[in-house]
C-alpha positions as CSV (number, residue, x, y, z in Angstrom):
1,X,-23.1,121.0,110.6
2,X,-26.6,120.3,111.6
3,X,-29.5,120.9,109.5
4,X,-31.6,123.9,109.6
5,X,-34.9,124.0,111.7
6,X,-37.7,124.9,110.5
7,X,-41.2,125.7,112.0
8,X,-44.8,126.0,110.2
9,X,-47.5,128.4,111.8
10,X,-51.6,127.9,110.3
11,X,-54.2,129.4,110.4
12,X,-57.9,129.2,109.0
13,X,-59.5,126.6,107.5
14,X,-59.1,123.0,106.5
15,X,-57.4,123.8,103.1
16,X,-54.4,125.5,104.7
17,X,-54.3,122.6,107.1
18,X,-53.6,120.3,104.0
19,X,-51.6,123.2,102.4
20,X,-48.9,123.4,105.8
21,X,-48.5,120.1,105.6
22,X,-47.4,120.0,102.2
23,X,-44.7,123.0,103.3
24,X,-43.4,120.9,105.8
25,X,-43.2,118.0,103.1
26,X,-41.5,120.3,100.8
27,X,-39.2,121.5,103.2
28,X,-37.8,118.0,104.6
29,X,-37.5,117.3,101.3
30,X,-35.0,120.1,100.9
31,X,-33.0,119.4,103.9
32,X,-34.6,121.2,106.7
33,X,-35.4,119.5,110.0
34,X,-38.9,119.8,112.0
35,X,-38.2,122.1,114.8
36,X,-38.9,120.2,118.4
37,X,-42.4,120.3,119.7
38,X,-40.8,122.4,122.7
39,X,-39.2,125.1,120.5
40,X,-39.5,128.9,122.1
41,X,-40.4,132.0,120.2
42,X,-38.3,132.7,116.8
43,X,-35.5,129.5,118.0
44,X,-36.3,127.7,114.5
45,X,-34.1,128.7,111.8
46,X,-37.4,129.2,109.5
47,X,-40.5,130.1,110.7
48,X,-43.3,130.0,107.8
49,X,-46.9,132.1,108.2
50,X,-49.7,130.0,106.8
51,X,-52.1,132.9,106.5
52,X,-55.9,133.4,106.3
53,X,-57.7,136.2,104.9
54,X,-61.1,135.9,106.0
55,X,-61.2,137.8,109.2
56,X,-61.5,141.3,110.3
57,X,-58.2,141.2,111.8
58,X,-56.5,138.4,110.5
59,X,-54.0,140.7,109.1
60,X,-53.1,142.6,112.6
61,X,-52.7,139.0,113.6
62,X,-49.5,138.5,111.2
63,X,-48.0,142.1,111.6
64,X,-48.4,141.5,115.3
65,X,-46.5,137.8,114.8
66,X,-44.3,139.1,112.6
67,X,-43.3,142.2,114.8
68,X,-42.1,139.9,118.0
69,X,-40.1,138.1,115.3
70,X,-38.3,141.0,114.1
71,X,-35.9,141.9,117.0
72,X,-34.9,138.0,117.1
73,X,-34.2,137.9,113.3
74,X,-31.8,140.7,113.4
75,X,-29.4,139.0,116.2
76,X,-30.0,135.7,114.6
77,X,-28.0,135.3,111.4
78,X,-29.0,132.8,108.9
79,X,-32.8,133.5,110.2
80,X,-35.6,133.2,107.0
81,X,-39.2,133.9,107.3
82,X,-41.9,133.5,104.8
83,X,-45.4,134.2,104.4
84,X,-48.0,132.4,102.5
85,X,-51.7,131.6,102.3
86,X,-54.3,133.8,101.2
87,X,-53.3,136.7,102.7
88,X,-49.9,137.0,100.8
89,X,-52.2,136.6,97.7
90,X,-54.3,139.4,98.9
91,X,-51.7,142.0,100.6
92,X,-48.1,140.4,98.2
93,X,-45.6,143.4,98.2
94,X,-47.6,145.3,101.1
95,X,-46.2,142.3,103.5
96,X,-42.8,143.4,102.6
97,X,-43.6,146.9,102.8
98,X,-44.9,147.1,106.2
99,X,-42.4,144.2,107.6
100,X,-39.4,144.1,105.4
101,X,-37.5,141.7,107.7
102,X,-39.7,139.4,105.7
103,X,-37.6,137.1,103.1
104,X,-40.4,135.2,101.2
105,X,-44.1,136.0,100.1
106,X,-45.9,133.3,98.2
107,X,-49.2,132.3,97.3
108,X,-51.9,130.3,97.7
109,X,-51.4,128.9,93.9
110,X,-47.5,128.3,94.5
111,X,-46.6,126.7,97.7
112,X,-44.3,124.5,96.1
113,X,-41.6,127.4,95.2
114,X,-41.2,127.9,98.8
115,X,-37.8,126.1,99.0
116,X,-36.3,127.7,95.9
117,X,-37.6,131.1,97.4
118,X,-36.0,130.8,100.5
119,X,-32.5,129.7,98.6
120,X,-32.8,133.2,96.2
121,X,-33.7,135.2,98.9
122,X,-30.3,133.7,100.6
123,X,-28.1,134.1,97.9
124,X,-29.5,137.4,96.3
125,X,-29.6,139.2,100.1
126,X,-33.9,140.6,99.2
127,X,-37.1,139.5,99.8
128,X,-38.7,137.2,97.2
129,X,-42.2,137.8,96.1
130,X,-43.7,135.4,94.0
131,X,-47.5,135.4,93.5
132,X,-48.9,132.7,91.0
133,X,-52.5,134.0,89.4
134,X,-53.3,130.2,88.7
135,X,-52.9,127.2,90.5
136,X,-49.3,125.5,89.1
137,X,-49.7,121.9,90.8
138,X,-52.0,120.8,92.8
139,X,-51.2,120.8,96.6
140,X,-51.6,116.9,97.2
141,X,-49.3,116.0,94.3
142,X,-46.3,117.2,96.7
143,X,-44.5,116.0,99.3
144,X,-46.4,115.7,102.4
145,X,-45.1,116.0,106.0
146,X,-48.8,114.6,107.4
147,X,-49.3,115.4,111.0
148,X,-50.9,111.9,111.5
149,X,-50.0,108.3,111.2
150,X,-53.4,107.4,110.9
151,X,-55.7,110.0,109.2
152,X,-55.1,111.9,106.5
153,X,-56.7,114.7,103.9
154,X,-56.9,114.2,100.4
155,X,-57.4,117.2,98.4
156,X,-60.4,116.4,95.7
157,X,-60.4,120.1,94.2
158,X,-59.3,124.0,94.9
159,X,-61.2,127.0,94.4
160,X,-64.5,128.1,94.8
161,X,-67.6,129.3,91.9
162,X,-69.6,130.9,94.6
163,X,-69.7,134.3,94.8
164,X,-71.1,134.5,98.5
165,X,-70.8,138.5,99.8
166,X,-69.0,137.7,102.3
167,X,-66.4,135.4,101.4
168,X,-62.8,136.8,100.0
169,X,-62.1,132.8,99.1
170,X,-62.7,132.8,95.7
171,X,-60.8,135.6,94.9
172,X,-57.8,134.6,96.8
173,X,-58.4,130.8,95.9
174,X,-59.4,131.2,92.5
175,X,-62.4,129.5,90.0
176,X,-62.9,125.6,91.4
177,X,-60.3,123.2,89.4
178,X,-60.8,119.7,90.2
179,X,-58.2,116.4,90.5
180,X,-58.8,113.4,88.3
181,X,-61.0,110.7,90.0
182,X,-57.8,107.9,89.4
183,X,-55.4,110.8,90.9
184,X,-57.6,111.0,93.7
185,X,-57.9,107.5,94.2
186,X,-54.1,106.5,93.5
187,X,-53.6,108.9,96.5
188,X,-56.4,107.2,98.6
189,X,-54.9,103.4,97.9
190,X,-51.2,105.0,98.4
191,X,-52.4,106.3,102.0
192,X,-54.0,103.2,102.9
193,X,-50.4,101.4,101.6
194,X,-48.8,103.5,104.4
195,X,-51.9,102.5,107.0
196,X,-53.8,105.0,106.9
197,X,-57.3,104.5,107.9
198,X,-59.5,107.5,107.8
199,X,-59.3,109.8,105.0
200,X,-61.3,113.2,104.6
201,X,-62.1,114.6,101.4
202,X,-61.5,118.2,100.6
203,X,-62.6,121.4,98.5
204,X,-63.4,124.4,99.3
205,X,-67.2,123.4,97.9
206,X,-67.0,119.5,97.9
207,X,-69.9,118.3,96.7
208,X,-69.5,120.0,93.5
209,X,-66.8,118.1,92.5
210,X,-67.6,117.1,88.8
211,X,-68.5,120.8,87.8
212,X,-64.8,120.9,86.3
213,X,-65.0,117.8,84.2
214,X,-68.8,117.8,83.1
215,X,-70.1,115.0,85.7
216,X,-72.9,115.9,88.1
217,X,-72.4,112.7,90.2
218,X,-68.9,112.5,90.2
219,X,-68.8,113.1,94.1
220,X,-71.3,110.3,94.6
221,X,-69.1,107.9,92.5
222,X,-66.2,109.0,94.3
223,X,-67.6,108.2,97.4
224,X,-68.9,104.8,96.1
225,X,-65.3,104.0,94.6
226,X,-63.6,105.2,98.1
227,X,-65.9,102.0,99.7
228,X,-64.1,99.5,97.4
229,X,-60.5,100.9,98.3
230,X,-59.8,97.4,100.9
231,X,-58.6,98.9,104.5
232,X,-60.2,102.0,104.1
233,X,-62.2,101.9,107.3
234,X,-63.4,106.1,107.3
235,X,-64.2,108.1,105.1
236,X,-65.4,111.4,105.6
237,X,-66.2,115.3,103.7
238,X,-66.4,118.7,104.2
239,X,-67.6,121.0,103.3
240,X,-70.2,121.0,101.3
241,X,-72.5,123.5,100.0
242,X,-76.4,123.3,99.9
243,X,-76.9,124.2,96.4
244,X,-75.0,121.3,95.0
245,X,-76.1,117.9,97.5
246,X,-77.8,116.0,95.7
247,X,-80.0,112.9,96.2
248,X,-77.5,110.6,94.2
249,X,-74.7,111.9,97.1
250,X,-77.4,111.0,100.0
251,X,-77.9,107.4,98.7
252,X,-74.1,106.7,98.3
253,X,-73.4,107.9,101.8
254,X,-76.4,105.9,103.0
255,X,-75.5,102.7,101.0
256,X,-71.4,103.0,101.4
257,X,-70.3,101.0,104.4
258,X,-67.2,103.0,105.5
259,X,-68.4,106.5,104.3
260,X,-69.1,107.8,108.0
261,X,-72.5,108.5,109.3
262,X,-71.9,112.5,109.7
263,X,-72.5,115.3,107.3
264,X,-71.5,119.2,108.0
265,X,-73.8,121.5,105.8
266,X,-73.4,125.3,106.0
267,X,-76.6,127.0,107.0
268,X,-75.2,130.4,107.7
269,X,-78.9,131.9,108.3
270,X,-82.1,130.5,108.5
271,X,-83.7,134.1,106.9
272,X,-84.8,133.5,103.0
273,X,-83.8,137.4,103.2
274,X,-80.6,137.0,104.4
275,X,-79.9,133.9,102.6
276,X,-80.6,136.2,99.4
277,X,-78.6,139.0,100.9
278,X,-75.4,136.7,101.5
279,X,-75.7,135.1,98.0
280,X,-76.6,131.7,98.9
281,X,-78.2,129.9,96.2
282,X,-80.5,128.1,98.1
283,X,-83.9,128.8,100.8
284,X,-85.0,127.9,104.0
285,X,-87.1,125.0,102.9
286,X,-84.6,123.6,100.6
287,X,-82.3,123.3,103.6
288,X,-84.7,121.6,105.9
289,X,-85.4,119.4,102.6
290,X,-81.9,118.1,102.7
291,X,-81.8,117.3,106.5
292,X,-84.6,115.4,106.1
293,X,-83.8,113.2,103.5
294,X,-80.4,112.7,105.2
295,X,-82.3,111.6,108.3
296,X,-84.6,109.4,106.5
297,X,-81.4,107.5,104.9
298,X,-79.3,107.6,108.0
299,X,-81.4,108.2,111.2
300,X,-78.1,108.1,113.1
301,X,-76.8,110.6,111.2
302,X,-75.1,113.2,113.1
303,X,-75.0,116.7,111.3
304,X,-73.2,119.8,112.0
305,X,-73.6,123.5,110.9
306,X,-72.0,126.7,110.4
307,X,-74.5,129.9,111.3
308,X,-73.2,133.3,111.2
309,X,-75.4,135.7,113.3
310,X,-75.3,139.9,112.6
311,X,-75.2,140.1,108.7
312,X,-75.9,143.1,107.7
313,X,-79.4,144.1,107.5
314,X,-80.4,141.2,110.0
315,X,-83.2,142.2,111.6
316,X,-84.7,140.4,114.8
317,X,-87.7,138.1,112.3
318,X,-84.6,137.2,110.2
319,X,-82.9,136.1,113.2
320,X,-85.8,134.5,114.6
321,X,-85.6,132.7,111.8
322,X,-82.1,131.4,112.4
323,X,-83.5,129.7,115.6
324,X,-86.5,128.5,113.9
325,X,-83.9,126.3,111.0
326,X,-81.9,125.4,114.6
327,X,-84.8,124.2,116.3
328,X,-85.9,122.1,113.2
329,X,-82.8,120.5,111.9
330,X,-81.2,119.7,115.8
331,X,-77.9,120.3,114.8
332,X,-75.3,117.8,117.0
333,X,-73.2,120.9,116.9
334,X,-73.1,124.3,115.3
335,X,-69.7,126.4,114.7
336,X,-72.1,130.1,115.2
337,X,-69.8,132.9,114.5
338,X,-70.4,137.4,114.8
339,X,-70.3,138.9,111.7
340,X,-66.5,139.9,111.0
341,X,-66.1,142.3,107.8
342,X,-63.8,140.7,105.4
343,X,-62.1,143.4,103.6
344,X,-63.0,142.9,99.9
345,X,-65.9,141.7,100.1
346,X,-69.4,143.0,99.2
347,X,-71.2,142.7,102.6
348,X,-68.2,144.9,104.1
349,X,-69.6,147.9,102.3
350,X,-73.2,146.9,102.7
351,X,-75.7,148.9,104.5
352,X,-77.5,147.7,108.2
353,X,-74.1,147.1,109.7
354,X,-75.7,145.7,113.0
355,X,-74.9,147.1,116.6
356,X,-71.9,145.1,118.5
357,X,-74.2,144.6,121.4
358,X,-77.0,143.6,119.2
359,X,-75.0,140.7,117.6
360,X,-73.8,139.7,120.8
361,X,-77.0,139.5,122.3
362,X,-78.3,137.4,119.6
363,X,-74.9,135.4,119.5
364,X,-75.5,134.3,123.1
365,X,-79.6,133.0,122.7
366,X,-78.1,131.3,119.7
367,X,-75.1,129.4,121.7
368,X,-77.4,128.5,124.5
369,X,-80.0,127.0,122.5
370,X,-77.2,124.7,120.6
371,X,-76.0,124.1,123.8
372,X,-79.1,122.5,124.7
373,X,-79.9,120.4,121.5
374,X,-76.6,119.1,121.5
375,X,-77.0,118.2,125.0
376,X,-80.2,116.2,124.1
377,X,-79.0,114.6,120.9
378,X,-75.7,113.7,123.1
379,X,-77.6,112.3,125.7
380,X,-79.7,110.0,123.0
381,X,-75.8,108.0,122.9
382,X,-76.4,106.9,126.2
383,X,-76.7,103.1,126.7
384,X,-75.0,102.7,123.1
385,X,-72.1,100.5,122.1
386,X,-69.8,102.6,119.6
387,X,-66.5,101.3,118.0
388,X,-64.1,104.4,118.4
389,X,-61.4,105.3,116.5
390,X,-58.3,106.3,119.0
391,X,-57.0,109.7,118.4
392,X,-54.4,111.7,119.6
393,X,-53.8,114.5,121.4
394,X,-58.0,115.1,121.6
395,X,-58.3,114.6,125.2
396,X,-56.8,117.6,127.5
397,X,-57.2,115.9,130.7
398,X,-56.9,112.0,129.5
399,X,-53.9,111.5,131.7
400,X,-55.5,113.5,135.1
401,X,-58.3,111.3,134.3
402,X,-57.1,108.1,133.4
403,X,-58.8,108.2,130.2
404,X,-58.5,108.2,126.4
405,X,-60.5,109.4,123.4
406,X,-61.0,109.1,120.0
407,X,-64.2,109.5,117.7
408,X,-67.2,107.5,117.4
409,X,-68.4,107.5,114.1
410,X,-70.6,110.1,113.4
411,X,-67.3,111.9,114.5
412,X,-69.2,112.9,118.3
413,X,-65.9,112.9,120.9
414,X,-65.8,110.3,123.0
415,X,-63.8,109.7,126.5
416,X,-62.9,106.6,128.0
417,X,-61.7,104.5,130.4
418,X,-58.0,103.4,129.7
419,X,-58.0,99.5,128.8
420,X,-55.9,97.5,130.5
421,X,-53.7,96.2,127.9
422,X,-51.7,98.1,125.6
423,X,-54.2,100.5,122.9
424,X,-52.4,102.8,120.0
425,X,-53.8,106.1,118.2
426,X,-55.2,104.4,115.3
427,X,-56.4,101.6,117.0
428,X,-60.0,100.8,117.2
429,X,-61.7,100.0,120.9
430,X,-65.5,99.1,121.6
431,X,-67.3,100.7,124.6
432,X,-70.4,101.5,126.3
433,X,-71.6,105.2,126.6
434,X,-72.5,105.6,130.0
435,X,-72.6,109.9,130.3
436,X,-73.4,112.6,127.9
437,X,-72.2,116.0,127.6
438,X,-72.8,118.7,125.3
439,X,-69.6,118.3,123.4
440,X,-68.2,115.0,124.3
441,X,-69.9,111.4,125.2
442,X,-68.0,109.6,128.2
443,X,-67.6,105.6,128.0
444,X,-66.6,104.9,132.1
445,X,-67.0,101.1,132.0
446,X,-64.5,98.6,130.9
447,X,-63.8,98.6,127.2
448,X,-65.5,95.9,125.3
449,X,-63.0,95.2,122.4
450,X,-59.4,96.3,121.6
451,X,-58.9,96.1,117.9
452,X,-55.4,96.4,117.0
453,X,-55.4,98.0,113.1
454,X,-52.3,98.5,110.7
455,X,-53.0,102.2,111.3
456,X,-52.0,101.6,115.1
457,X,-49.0,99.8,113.3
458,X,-48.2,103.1,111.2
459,X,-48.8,105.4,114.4
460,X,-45.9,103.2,116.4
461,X,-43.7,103.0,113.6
462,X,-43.6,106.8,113.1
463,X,-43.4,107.5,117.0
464,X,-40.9,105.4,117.1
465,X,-38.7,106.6,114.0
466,X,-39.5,110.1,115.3
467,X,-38.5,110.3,119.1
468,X,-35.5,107.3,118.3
469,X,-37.0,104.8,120.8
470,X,-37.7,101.5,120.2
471,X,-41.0,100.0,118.8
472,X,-43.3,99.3,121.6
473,X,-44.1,102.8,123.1
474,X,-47.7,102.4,123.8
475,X,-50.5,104.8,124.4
476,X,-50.7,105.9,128.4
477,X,-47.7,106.9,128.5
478,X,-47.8,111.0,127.8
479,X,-48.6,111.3,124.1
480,X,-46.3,112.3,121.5
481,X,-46.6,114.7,118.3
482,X,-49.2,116.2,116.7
483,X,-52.8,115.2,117.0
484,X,-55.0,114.0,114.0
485,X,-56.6,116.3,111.5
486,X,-60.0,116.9,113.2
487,X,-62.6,115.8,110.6
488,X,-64.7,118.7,112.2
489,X,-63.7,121.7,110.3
490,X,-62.9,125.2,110.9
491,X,-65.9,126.9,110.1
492,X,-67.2,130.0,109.5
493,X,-63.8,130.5,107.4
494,X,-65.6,131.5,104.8
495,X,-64.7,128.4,102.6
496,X,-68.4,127.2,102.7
């Protein structure tokens, strides 16, 4: 008899990114089989919900998902579906409730009952509903199903301290706990064993790792032990949080060769007023403060942003303000999100609710002016010579074009001209930037170098476990499997 499918949907943030891939770890483990790339609608034999609780509508989204399933569940037999994330520890029994086809609910501080869930909820014929109200292992000390050969996350803590108005995250997420430093580490080396070349650091407020344990620069250490892990070529962070960056983190990204030149820090208005208003522990100037600093360490720094335009009470000097902070701080790119009321938080029942046309209206001079500066600071990469890291599945059109892409890195996309010989995700090519666009930098001459890495060694070793061919199938031919965890993160999910 052939083992079960199964078939993990995710949404929101980073942390559920991390989180679905230890489900998938966690379910191999148990027996079950990855469900084929080219699966249809409700064909696996367990389809998990990875939810996020941060939007408006985020949970019309799952009813709506869950609703198409229902009709296939009841003429497939044997058919299990679950819902997690942190919108089963917000809604629990009101899932099953309003969708009892629905076998598992689990939360955000469990994930790793899923398996015995799904197992009870076989035997015993009724949904299981198991909410944890603290976190019972952390997520990166299960087994992991990683979605790339080559880059990986490594969870550094969980939770969240802030009590931002209009973030549901530390409710759902609970008080920040962080991992051991030699934990962290063993994980680090362990990735790096299995050719893994880029890792990204993760909390849901990084850069106050060390609140937990009673050390103030733990992140900087961290980052400065990271540079002595050999054949670590990338590391990277997100996302961190004004209040707590510090000068001792600047100087250990500035002085730690493989911690990458980039650096996304939450703005999320540019109004003092607003800042107050949202709960943000930091001002206008103190923002500004940090970008400068960063620049003066690492002119070649390239920062992003997350701005949220249309809280409540915004008025049009607040948001003049916003622009004003963009203007200043020429952002390489900005994630610039409407207002959405989360449900549960304070700014949903706050007065000033702005007009939809108003936000939009303010949404779109926003967008067009990041447009432009990311335009500009692309088209400074011109005449450069970048060593980029090959990726996969980041460029759409590669094969219409010839091309293939990867990230420079200060993590900018770049597109380029297919080398002649043979090049693996994972592998490492030099090039010229010869064109700039506002969200990608295009390399059209010959490539300079091809460095072949042990990554590009893990990358063809996996493809080739995976699809049963032989080892040899190189990059050009149509690409295979997931892409890499972008190190650009999903912002403006309220983890920030």
């Amino acid at each position: 008899m052939s083992a079960k499918t199964y078939e993990v949907r995710t949404y929101g943030c980073q942390m559920n990114v991390h989180d679905s891939e230890r489900l998938s770890g966690l379910l191999e483990d148990a027996g079950y089989v990855r469900a084929p790339e080219d699966t249809g609608e409700g064909e696996a034999d367990i389809v998990v919900f990875n939810t996020c609780a941060v939007r408006e509508n985020a949970d019309n989204r799952l009813y709506g998902n869950l609703g198409r399933l229902a009709p296939i569940k009841a003429r497939k037999p044997g058919m299990q579906i679950a819902v997690g994330g942190c919108l089963a520890q917000k809604d629990r029994d009101t899932i099953v409730k309003k969708a009892p086809w629905v076998d598992v609910v689990f939360g955000t501080h469990n994930i790793g009952s899923l398996p015995v869930l799904l197992e009870r909820a076989r035997v015993q014929e009724e949904a299981q509903v198991e909410i944890a109200e603290s976190l019972e292992a952390f997520p990166s000390t299960l087994p992991a199903r990683r979605e790339s050969a080559y880059a990986a996350w490594v969870s550094i803590s969980v939770g969240c301290n802030n009590t931002c108005t209009f973030c549901i995250v530390p409710a759902l997420r609970g008080k920040e706990k962080d991992r051991r430093p030699g934990d962290i580490l063993a994980e680090v080396e362990a990735l790096v064993a299995e050719g893994v070349s880029e890792i990204t650091l993760l909390g849901q407020n990084v850069n106050a790792y060390g609140s937990d344990i009673g050390d103030r620069e733990a992140f900087s250490k961290l980052l400065r032990a990271c540079g002595k892990v050999e054949g670590l070529e990338r590391v990277r962070f997100t996302s961190p949080h004004p209040r707590d960056f510090t000068d001792d983190v600047i100087s250990a990204m500035a002085e730690t060769e493989n911690v990458m030149p980039q650096l996304h820090m939450p703005l999320q208005s540019g109004s003092d007023t607003v800042l107050k208003a949202m709960r943000r522990s930091y001002r206008q100037e103190r923002f500004l403060g940090i970008i400068e600093k960063v620049r003066a360490a690492m002119p070649d720094a390239a920062i992003s942003t997350d701005i949220i335009v249309g809280f409540p009470g915004e008025t049009d000097e607040d948001f003049e303000q916003t622009l004003h902070v963009v203007r200043e701080a020429r952002f390489a790119q900005a994630f610039t999100f409407q207002y959405s009321k989360r449900p549960g938080t304070p700014a949903a029942d706050m007065e000033g609710q702005i007009p939809k046309a108003v936000v939009q209206e303010r949404y779109e001079r926003l967008v067009a002016l990041q447009e432009e500066i990311s335009w500009e600071e692309n088209k400074k990469q011109v005449g450069r010579t970048l060593e980029v890291l090959v990726a996969e599945g980041e460029g759409r059109k590669d094969d219409a074009t010839r091309r293939l892409s990867g990230r420079a890195p200060d993590n900018r996309l770049v597109h380029f001209t297919r080398p002649e010989g043979p090049v693996r995700p994972g592998d490492v090519v030099t090039v010229d930037i010869t064109y700039a666009a506002p969200h990608h930098l295009l390399a059209e001459g010959p490539t300079l170098g091809v460095r072949s890495t042990r990554a590009g060694d893990a990358w063809e070793r996996r493809n080739a476990a995976e699809q049963k061919k032989p080892a040899g199938v190189m990059l050009g031919l149509p690409t295979i499997g997931a892409p890499a965890p972008a190190p650009a993160p999903t912002a403006g999910c309220g983890c920030d």
